[in-house]
C-alpha positions as CSV (number, residue, x, y, z in Angstrom):
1,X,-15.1,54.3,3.1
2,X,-15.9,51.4,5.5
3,X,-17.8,49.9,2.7
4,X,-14.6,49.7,0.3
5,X,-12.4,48.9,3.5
6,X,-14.9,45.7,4.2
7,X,-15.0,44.9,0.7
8,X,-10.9,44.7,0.5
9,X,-11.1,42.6,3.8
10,X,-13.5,40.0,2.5
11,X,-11.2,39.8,-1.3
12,X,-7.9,39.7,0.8
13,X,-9.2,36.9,2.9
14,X,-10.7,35.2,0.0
15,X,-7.7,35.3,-2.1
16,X,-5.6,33.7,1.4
17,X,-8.0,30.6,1.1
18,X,-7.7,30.2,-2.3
19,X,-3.6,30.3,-1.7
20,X,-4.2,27.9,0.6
21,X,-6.1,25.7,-1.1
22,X,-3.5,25.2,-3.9
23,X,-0.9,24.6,-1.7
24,X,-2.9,21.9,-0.1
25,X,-3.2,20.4,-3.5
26,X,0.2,20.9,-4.3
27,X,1.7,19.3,-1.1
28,X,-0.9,16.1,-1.1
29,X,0.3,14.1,-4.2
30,X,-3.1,12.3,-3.6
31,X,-5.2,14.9,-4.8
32,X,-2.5,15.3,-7.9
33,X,-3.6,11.5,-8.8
34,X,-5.9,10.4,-12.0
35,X,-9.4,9.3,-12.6
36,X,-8.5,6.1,-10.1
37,X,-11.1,3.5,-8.6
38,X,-8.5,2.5,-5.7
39,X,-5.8,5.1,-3.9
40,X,-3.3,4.2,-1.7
41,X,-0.9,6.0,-0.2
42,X,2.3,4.9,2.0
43,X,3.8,8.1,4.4
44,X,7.2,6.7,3.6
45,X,9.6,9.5,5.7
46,X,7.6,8.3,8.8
47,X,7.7,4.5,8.3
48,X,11.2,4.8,7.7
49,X,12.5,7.3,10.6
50,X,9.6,6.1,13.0
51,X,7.7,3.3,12.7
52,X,10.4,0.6,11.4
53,X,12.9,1.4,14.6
54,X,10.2,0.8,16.5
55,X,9.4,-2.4,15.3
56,X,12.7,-3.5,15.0
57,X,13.7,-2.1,18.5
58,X,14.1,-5.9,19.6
59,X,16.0,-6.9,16.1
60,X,19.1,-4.2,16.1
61,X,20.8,-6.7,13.7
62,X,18.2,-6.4,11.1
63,X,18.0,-2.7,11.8
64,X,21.3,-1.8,11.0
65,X,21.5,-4.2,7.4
66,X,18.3,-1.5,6.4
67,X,20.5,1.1,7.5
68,X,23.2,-0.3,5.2
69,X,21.0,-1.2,2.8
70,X,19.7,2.6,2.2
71,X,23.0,4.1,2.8
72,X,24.2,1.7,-0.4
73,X,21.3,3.0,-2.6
74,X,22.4,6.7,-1.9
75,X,25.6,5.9,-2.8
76,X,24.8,4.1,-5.9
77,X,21.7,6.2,-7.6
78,X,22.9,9.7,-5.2
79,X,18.8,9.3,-3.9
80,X,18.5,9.6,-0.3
81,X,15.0,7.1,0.8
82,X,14.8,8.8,3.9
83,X,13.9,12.2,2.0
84,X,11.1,10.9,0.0
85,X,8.0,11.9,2.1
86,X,5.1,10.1,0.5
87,X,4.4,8.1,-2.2
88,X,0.4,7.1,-3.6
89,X,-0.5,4.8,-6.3
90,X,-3.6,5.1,-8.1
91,X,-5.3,2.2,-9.7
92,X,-8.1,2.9,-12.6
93,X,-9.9,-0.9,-13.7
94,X,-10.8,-0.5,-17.3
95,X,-12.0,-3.9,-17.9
96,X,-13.4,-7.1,-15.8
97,X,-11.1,-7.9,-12.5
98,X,-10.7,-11.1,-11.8
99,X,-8.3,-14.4,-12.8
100,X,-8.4,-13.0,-16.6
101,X,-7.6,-9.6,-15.9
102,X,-4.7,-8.3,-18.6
103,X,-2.5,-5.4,-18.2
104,X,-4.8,-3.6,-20.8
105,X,-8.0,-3.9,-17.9
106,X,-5.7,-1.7,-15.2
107,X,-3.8,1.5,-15.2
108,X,-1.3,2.2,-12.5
109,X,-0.3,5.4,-11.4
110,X,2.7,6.1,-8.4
111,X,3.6,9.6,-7.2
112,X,7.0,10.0,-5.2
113,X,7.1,13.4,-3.6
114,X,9.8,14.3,-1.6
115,X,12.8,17.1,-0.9
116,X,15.2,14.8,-2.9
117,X,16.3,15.8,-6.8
118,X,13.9,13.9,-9.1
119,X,16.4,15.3,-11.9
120,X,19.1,13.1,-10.5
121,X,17.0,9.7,-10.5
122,X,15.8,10.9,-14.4
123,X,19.8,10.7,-14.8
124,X,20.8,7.5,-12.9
125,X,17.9,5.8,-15.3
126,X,19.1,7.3,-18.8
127,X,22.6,6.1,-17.6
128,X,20.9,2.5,-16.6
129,X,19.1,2.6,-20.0
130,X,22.2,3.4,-22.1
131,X,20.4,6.5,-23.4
132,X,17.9,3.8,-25.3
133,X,14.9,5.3,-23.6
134,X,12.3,7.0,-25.6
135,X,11.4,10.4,-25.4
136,X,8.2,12.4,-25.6
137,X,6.7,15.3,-25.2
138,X,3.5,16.1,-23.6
139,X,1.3,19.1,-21.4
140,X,4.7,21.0,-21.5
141,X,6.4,18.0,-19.5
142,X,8.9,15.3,-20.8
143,X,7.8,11.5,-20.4
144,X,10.6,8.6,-20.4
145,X,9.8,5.4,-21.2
146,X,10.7,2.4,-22.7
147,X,11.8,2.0,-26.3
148,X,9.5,0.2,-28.2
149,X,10.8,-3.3,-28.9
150,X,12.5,-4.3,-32.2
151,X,10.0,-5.6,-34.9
152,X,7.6,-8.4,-35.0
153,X,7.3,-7.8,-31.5
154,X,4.9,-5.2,-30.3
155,X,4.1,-3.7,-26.8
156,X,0.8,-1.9,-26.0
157,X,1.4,1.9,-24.4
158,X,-0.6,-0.4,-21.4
159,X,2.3,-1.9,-21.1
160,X,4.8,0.3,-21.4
161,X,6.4,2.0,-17.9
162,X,6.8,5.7,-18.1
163,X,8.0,8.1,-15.8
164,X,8.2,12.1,-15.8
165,X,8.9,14.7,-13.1
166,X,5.8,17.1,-12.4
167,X,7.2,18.9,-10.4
168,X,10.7,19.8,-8.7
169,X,9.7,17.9,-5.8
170,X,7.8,14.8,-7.5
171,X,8.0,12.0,-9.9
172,X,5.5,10.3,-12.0
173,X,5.9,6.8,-12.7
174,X,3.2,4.4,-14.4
175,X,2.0,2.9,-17.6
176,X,2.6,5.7,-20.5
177,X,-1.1,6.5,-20.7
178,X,-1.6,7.7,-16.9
179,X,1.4,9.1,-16.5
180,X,0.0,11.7,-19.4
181,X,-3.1,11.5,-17.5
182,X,-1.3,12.5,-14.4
183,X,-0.1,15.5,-16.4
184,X,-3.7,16.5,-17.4
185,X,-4.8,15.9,-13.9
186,X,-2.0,18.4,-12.9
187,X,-3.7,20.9,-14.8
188,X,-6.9,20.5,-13.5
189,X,-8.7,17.5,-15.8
190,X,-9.9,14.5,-15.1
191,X,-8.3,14.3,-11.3
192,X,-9.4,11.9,-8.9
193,X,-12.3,12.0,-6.7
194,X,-11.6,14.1,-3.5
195,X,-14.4,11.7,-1.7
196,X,-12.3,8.7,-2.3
197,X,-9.5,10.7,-1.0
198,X,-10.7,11.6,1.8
199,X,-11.8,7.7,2.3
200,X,-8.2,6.5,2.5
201,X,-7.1,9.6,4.6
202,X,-10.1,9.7,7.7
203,X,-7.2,7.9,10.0
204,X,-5.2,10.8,10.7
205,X,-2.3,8.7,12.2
206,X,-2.4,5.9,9.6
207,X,1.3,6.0,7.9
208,X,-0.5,3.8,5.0
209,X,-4.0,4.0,3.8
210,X,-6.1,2.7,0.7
211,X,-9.8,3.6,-0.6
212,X,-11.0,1.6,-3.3
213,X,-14.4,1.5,-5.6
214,X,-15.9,-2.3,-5.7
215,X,-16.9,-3.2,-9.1
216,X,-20.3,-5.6,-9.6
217,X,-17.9,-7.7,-11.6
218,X,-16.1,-8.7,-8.6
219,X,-18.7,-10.1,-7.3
220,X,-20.4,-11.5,-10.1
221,X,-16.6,-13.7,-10.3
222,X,-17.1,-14.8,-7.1
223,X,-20.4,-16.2,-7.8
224,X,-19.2,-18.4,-10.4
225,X,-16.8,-20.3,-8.4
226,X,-18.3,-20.3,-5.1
227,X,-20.5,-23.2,-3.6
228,X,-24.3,-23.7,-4.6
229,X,-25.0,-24.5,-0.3
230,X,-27.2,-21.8,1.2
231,X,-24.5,-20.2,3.6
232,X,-22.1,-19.3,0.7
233,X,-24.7,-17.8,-1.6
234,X,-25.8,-15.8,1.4
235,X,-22.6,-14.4,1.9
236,X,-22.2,-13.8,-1.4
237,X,-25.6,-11.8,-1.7
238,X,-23.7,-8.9,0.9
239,X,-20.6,-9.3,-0.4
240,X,-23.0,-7.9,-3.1
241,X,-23.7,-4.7,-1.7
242,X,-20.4,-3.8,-0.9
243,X,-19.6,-0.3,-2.3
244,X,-16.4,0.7,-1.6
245,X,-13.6,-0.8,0.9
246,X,-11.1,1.1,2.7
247,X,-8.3,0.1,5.1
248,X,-5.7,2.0,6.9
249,X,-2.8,0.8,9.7
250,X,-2.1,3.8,11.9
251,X,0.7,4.6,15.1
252,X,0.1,6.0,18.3
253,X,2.8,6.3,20.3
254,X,1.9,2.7,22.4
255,X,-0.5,1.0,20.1
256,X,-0.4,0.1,16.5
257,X,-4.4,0.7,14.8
258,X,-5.3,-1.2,11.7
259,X,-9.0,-0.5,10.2
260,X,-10.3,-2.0,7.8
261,X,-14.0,-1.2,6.7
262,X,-17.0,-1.5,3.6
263,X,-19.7,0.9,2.3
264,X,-22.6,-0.6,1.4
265,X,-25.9,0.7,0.0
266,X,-28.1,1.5,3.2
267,X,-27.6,1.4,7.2
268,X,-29.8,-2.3,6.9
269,X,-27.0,-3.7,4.6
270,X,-24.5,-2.7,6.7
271,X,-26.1,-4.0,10.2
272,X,-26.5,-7.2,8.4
273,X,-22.6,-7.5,7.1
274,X,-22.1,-6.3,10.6
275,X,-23.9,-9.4,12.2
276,X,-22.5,-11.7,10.4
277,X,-19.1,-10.7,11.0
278,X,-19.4,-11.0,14.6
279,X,-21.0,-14.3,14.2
280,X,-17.9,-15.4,12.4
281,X,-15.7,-13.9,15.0
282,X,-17.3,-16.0,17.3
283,X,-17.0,-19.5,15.7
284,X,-13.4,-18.6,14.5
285,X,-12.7,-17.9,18.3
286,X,-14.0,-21.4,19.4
287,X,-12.3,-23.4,17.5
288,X,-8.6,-21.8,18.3
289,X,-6.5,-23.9,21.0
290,X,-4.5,-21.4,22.0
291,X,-6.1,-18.2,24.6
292,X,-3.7,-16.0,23.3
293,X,-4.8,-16.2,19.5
294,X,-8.9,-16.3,21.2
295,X,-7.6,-13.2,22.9
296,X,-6.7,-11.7,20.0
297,X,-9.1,-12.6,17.6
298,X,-12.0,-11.2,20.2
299,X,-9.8,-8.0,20.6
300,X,-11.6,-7.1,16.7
301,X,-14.0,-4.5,17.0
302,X,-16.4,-4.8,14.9
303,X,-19.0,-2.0,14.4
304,X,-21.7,-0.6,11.8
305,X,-22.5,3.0,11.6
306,X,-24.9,4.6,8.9
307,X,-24.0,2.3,5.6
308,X,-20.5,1.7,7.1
309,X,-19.1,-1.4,8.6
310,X,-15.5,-1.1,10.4
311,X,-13.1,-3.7,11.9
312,X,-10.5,-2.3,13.9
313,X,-7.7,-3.8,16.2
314,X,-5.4,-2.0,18.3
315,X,-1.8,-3.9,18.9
316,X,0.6,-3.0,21.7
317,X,4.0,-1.8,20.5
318,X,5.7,-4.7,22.6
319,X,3.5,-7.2,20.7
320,X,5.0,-6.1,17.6
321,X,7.5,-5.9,18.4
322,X,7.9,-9.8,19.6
323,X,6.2,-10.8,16.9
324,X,9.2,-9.6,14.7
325,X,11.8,-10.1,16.4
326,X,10.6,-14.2,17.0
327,X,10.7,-14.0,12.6
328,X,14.3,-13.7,13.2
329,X,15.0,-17.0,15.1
330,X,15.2,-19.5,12.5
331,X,17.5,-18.3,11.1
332,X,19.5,-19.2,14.8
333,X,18.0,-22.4,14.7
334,X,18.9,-23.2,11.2
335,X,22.6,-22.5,12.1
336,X,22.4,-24.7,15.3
337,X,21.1,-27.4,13.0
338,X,24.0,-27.5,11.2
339,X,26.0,-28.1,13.6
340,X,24.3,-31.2,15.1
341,X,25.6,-33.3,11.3
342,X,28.3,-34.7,14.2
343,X,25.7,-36.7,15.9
344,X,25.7,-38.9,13.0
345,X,29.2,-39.5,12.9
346,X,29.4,-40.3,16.7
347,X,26.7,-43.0,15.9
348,X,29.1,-44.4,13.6
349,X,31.8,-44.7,15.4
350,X,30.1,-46.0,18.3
351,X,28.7,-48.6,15.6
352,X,32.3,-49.8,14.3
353,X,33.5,-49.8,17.7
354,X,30.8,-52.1,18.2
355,X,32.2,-54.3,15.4
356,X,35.3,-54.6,16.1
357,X,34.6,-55.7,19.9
358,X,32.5,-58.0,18.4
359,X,35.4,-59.5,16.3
């Protein structure tokens, strides 16, 4: 009896965590991404409730246009921004990056999740479309996209923007072939891997975050059009061994935290991107006039761990705050500029005045 007791204990719990781990995967659109060699994802309901009052705390002006601004877009497509809770775009490279990179070479993925009506935007953009999108089929979903253009012209299915809605709460939006690959990785094939996930997620305050996979082509580009002098080839030799890159901009409630770091292939590579980083930091900071900017720039904190290399810098709110509302002030200084056409005019006058004395 205490046998088959334990053994209903140990199937009730594990059928809890395997609950739970499907709601995990349904409520982080991340994981519901594509095969992707860079992720990044934007917490958009916090930026737009938290962080951008906060930064604008010293700019109500500009504050309440956004407010306007989003209030207009409700009204017009009947979305609310403020209910969309976070959007990720995955990136898949499927040819050489670099200047000749064509829209064939990248697929782009973007999730919006959210407690808005993804049915509603599917009918603001058949009404925008005059009913000329096309229509498809495909895993049991209906994809949207663009007609295909009236002969000789052609359009690749690259090329093409799609959109579908996965889910009640979330929208699929991308070239036609990952948005079908979004579909399949909805139903467990070919989704993206959880380690690079988990990459562009470690800040657990960031409100945006990326991940990305560093193809050898990248650097192979940047050897072609880089100086033959020792220095820069040296540089270019770790810039080598970079792995993977990740970055992330986080919010306490004082400071704003942006990271941004490299994995390379061993702890030695990483000591040595580490180095000379630091000794860049400290020419850069010698050459700045200004002690404020030297502050700053020896504020970075740069760090190796295992094969990791991290830069982080942590900026007080009123900094930020300064900082954007000083972006404002041209626009006063514009306006008292266009008052001051007047001086001009008094120098005439003074100048025919002159004249005519001088008659």
């Amino acid at each position: 009896m205490n046998a088959r007791l334990r053994s209903l204990l140990i199937a009730t719990l594990l059928t809890i965590l395997a609950g739970a781990a499907q709601v995990f995967a349904q409520t982080d659109p991340l994981s519901a991404l594509p095969t992707s060699d860079v992720v990044i994802f934007v917490d958009s309901r916090r930026i737009m409730t938290e962080i951008i009052p906060r930064v604008l705390a010293k700019d109500p002006a500009t504050l309440a246009k956004l407010t306007g601004a989003l209030a207009e877009v409700n009204q017009k497509t009947g979305i609310n921004i403020l209910s969309i809770e976070r959007i990720v775009c995955g990136v898949r490279l499927l040819g050489p990056v670099g200047p000749k990179t064509k829209k064939e070479d990248v697929g782009i993925t973007i999730i919006v999740r959210g407690d808005f009506n993804p049915e509603g935007l599917i009918a603001f953009l058949k009404k925008e479309g005059k009913g000329k999108q096309h229509e498809e089929t495909y895993g049991g979903k209906i994809i949207y996209s663009e007609p295909p253009p009236d002969p000789p012209r052609t359009r690749t299915e690259r090329a093409t923007v799609a959109v579908t809605v996965l889910d009640p709460t979330t929208l699929v939006i991308g070239d036609l072939p990952q948005v079908r690959a979004t579909i399949d990785a909805a139903a467990g094939n070919g989704r993206v891997d959880e380690a690079l996930v988990r990459l562009a997620t470690r800040d657990s305050s960031a409100v945006i975050g990326m991940a990305g996979n560093v193809p050898p082509s990248v650097a192979e580009d940047l050897r072609q059009g880089a100086p033959s002098d020792e220095m820069a080839q040296g540089i270019l030799k770790l810039v080598g061994m970079i792995k993977q890159i990740f970055a992330s901009i986080g919010a306490t409630e004082t400071d704003f935290n942006i990271i941004t770091g490299m994995r390379l292939g061993s702890p030695e590579q990483a000591q040595s991107i580490s180095d000379m980083l630091l000794g860049i930091r400290q020419q850069v900071s010698a050459k700045l006039p200004g002690q404020n900017e030297r502050d700053l720039i020896n504020s970075l904190q740069i760090s190796a761990q295992n094969d990791e290399v991290q830069i982080r810098a942590d900026i007080k709110n009123e900094i930020v705050q300064d900082l954007v509302a000083s972006m404002a002030k041209p626009g006063k200084q514009t306006t008292t500029m266009k008052a001051t056409p007047g001086k001009p005019r008094t120098t005439t006058k003074s100048r025919r005045g002159r004249r005519r004395r001088g008659r």
